[in-house]
N, C-alpha and C positions, 0 to 999 in steps of 0.2 A: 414342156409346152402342152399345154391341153388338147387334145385330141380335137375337138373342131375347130381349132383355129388352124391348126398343122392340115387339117381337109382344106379347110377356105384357100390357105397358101399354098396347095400344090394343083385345086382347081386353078387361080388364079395363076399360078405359073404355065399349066398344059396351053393356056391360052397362049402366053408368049412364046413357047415353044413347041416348035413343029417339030413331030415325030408320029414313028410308029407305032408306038406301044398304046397298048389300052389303057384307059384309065384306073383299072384295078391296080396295072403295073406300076403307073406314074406313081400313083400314091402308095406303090411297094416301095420304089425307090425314096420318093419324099421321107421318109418313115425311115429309112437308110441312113439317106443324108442328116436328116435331125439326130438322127436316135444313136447311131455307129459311129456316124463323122462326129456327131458333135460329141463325144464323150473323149475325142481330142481334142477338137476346134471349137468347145464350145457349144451350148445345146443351142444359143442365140447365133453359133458360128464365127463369131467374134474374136475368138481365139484363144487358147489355154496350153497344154503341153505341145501341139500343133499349131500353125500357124493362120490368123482370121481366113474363112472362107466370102466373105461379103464381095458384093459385085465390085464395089471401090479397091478393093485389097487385091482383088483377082483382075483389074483394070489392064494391069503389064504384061499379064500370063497369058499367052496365046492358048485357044482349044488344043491346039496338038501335045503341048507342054502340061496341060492340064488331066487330059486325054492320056497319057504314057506315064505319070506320077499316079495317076488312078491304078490304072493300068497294071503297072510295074512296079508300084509301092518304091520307099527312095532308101534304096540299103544305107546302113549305118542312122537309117533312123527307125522310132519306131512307129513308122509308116508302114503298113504291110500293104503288097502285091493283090487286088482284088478279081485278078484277070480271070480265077478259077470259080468267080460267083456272079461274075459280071459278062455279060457280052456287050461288041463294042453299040451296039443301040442301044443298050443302059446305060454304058460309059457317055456316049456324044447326050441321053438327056441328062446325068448329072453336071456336066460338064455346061451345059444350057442354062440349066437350072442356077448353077451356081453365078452364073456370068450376066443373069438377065436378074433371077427372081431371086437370089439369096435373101435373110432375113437380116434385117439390120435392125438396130436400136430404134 
């Protein structure tokens, strides 16, 4: 995804969601989710060896569930545990992010 469109979409996301972090953070994070997540989920999030990240897909999953999956990664897949690069005010904006502003087709 090209670098200023991935800016536009996580300026446009900080809007919808309320948090702490600066915006240099936000768009650490964005740049995470695109770039980390997506090389399981899909750089669109859509879905590939992991499962779609889009706000539709993630409609049933509560934050808490989304929240502790991040979190604690889901053994016996190759999900890994993010708890040791993440604190939980990273976690609750990816977790935003993905439920409000994810990217769809």
């Amino acid at each position: 995804m090209p670098r200023l469109l991935l800016m536009l979409l996580c300026v446009a996301a900080s809007g919808a969601v309320a948090d702490p972090l600066s915006g240099e953070r936000r768009e650490a994070l964005c740049n995470l989710v695109h770039q980390d997540c997506g090389s399981c989920h899909g750089m669109r999030l859509n879905g590939g060896l992991g499962p779609a990240l889009t706000p539709a897909a993630l409609r049933e999953k509560s934050r808490e569930f989304l929240a502790i999956t991040i979190r604690e990664g889901r053994p016996g897949t190759p999900m890994p545990p993010w708890k040791t690069l993440l604190d939980e005010a990273d976690i609750a904006w990816i977790v935003d992010y993905l439920k409000t502003a994810g990217v769809t087709p």
